[in-house]
N, C-alpha and C positions, 0 to 999 in steps of 0.2 A: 555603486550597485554591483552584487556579485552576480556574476553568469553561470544559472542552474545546469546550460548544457555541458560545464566541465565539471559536473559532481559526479561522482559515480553511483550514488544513495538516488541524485534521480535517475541516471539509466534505466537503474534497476528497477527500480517505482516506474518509471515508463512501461517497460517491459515487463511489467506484473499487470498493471491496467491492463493492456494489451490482450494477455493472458486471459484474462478474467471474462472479459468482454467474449473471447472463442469460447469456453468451457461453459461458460451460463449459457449461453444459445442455446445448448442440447436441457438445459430446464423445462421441469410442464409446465406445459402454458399456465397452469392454478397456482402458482407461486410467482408468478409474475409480476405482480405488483408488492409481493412481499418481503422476502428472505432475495429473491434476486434484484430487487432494488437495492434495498441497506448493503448488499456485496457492490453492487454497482458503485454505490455512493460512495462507501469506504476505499474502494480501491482508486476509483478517482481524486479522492481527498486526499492521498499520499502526494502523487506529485504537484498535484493543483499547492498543497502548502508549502513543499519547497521551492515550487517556484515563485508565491506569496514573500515566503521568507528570503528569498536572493534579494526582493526589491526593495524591501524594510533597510533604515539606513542605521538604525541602531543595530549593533549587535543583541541586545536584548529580545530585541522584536524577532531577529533573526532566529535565536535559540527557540523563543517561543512556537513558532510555526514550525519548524523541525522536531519537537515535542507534540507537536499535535501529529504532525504526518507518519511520528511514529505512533504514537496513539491509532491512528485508523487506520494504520498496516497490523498492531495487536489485534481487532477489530474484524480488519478482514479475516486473519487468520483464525481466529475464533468458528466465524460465521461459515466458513469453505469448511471446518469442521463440521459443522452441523451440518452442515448440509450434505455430508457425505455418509453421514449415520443417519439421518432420514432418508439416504440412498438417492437424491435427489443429481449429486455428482460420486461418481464410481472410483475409485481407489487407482485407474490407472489414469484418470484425470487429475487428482488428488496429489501423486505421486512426483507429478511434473510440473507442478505448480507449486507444490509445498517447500520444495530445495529453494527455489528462487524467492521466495517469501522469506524463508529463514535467513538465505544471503543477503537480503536489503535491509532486514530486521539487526543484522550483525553490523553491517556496512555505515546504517545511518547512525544506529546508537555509539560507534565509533565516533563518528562526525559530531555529535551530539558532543560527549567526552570530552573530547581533544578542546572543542571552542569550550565547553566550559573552563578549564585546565587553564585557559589564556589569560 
């Protein structure tokens, strides 16, 4: 079994949940159930599947759930779009959160890579 907490790809998927979870707070209450749920769920889904895939004993399995958590880190970052052009999150929320989405987005598809390569 591999150990998620020496990945770096989760760090940072920690650290963007985290993120995610302060910045929607300031949401209206009327999206609430909508656009800031699917943000909740996606950004949770990132490291919820790397750390899915640590447990997986094939490498197979392993690749696959690191294919998904990058899938719903694309996802989030779609959605944190939108929601900034519905003005719903402001540009300098945007701004602090978007670097470290694209760093975990570089970081895992790296990870991703390298194990298929093997």
């Amino acid at each position: 079994m591999r150990d998620h907490t020496k990945l770096r790809a989760f760090g940072l998927a920690d650290e963007v949940a985290l993120l995610v979870y302060e910045i929607i707070a300031k949401f209206p209450r009327g999206v609430q159930y909508g656009l800031t749920s699917q943000i909740r769920r996606a950004a949770v889904s990132v490291p919820s599947n790397i750390v899915e895939g640590c447990a997986r004993e094939s490498q197979a399995d392993y690749l696959r759930f690191l294919n998904i958590a990058f899938g719903s880190l694309r996802e989030l970052h779609y959605q944190l779009s939108l929601a900034n052009r519905l003005e719903f999150l402001d540009n300098q929320d945007l701004s602090l959160i978007e670097p470290k989405i694209i760093e975990t987005e570089k970081v895992l598809n790296c990870l991703i890579r390298a194990l298929q390569n093997r």
